[in-house]
C-alpha positions as CSV (number, residue, x, y, z in Angstrom):
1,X,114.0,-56.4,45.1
2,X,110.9,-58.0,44.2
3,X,107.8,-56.7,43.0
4,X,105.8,-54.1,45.1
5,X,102.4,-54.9,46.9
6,X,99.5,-52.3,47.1
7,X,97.2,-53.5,50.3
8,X,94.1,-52.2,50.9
9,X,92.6,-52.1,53.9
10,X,88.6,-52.6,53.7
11,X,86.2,-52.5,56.4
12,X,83.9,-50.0,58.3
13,X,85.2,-47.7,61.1
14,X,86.9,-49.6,63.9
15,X,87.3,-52.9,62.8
16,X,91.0,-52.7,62.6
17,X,91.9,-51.4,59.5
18,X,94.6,-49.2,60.9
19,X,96.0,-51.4,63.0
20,X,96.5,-53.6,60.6
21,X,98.0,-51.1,58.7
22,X,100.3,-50.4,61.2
23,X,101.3,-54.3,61.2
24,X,101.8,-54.3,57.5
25,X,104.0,-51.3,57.9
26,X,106.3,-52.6,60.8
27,X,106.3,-56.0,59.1
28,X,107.2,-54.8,55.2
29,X,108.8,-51.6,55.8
30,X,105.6,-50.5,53.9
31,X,104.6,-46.6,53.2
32,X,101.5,-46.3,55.1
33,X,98.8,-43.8,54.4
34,X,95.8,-43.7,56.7
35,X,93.0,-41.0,55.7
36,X,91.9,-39.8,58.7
37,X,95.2,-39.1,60.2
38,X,95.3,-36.9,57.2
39,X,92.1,-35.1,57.9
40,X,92.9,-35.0,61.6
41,X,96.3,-33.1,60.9
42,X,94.6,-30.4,57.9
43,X,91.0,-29.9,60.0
44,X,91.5,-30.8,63.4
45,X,87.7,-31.7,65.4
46,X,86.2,-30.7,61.2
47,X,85.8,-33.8,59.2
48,X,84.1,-32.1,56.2
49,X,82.6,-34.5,54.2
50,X,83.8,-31.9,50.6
51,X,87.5,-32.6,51.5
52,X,87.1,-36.9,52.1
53,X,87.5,-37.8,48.3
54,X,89.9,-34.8,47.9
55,X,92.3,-36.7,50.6
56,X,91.2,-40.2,49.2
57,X,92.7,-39.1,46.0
58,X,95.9,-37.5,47.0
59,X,96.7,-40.5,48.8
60,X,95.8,-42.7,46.2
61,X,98.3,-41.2,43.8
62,X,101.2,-41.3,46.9
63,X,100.3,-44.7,46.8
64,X,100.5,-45.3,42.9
65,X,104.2,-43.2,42.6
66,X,105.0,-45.2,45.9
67,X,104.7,-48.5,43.5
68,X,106.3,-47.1,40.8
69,X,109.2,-46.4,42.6
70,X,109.0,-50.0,44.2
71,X,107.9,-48.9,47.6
72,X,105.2,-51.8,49.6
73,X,102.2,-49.1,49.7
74,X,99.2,-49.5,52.6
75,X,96.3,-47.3,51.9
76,X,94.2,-47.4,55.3
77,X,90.6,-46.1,54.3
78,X,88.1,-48.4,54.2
79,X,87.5,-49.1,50.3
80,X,83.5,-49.9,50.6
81,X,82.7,-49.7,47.3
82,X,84.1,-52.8,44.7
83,X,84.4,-50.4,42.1
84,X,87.1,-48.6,44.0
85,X,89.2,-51.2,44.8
86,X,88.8,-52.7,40.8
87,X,90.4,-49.6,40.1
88,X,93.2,-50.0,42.4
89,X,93.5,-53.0,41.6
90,X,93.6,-52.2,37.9
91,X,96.2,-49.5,38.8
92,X,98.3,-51.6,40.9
93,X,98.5,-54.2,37.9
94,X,99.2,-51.4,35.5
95,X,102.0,-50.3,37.3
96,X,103.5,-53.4,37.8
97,X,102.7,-54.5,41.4
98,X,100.8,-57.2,43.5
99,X,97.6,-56.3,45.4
100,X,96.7,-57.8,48.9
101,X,93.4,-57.2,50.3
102,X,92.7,-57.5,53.6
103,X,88.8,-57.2,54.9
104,X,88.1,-56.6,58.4
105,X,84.7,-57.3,60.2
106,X,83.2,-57.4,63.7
107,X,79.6,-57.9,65.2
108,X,78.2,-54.5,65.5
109,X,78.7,-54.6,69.5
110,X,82.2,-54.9,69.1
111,X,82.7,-52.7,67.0
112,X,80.7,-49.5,69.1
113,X,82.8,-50.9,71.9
114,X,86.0,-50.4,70.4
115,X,84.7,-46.7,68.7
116,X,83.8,-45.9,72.6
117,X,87.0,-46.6,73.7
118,X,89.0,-45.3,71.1
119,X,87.0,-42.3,71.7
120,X,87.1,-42.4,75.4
121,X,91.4,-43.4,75.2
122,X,92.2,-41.1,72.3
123,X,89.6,-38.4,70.8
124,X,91.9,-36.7,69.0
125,X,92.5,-39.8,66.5
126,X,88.8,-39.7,66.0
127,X,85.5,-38.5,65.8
128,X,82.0,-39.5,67.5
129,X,80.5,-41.7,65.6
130,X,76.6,-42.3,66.1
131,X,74.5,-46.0,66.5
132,X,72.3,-44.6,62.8
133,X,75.9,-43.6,60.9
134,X,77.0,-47.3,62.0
135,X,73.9,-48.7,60.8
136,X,74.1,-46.7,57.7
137,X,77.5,-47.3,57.0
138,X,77.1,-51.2,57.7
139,X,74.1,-51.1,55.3
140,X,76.6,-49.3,52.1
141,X,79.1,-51.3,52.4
142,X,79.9,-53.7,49.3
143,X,81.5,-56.8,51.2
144,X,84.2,-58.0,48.9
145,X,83.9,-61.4,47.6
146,X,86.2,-64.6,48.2
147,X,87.2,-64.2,44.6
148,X,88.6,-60.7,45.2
149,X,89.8,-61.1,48.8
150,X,92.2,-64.1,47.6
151,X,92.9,-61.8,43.9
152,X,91.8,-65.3,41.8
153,X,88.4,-63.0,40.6
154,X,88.8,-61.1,37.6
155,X,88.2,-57.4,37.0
156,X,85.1,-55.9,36.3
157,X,85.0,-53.6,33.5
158,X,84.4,-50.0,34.1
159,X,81.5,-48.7,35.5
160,X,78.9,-47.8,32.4
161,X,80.0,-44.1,31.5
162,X,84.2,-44.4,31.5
163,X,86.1,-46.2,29.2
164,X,88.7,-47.1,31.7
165,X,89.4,-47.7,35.2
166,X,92.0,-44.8,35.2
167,X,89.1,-42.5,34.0
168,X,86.5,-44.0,36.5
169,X,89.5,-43.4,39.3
170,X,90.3,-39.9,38.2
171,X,86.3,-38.9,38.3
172,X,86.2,-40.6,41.9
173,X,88.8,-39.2,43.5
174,X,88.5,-35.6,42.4
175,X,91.7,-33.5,42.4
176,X,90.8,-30.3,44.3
177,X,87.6,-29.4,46.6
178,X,84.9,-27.8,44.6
């Protein structure tokens, strides 16, 4: 058996992150762990914004036990920020494992026309997103580098304020819903 790989999925909503989840998972036999089928299944037509990094979390440390017991790992969530893929990447590497990150993009077009039709095919996977959240959410996110999509870049060190990753991590991904 050879070493496990933690992939993360990064993009904005419907780009494809969750189909290619589904890929990696049919292909590698992977454990695939998509947020908002999470949220879907605990809230139903809620997606409350206090319970997002709550979930996050909880499937982050699947993930991590998933690796340590050897397991291919997918986390499907969209990973916008660099610092939180350094520290799943830092984790990953800590726990023996490979990393694979896979960024998907689209024109902005494409990607309200596939949100309309998912919406339209299968609302209950989903929720209405609007034209100023896309815009938003296009504007936030940190586009990962060559360097990091092909793993040659180093890690940054943690964020100013945590000594390591694993603290950084733990502050990001909060254990329980305050």
């Amino acid at each position: 058996m050879g070493r496990p790989t933690l992939f993360l999925t990064v993009g904005l909503p419907g780009t494809g992150k969750t189909t290619e989840a589904r890929r990696i998972e049919a292909e590698r036999g992977a454990l695939r762990l998509t947020k908002d089928e999470w949220v879907k299944a605990l809230y139903g037509l809620a997606n409350p914004p206090e319970a997002s990094d709550v979930i996050e979390g909880r499937l982050v440390e699947i993930a991590l036990r998933g690796l340590e017991l050897g397991i291919d790992v997918v986390l499907d969530f969209g990973l916008w920020a660099r610092d939180e893929r350094s520290a799943l990447r830092h984790a990953a590497a800590a726990r023996g494992a490979a990393v694979e990150l896979r960024y998907l993009e689209l024109t902005p077009a494409e990607q309200r026309r596939r949100l309309d039709r998912r919406h339209a095919e299968e609302p209950h996977t989903t929720w209405h997103m609007s034209d100023q959240e896309l815009a938003t959410w296009a504007a936030a996110i940190g586009i990962p580098t060559p360097g990091e999509v092909d793993g040659s870049e180093p890690l940054d060190a943690p964020p100013a304020g945590f000594a390591t990753w694993d603290e950084w991590r733990r502050h990001r991904w909060p254990p329980a819903v305050t």
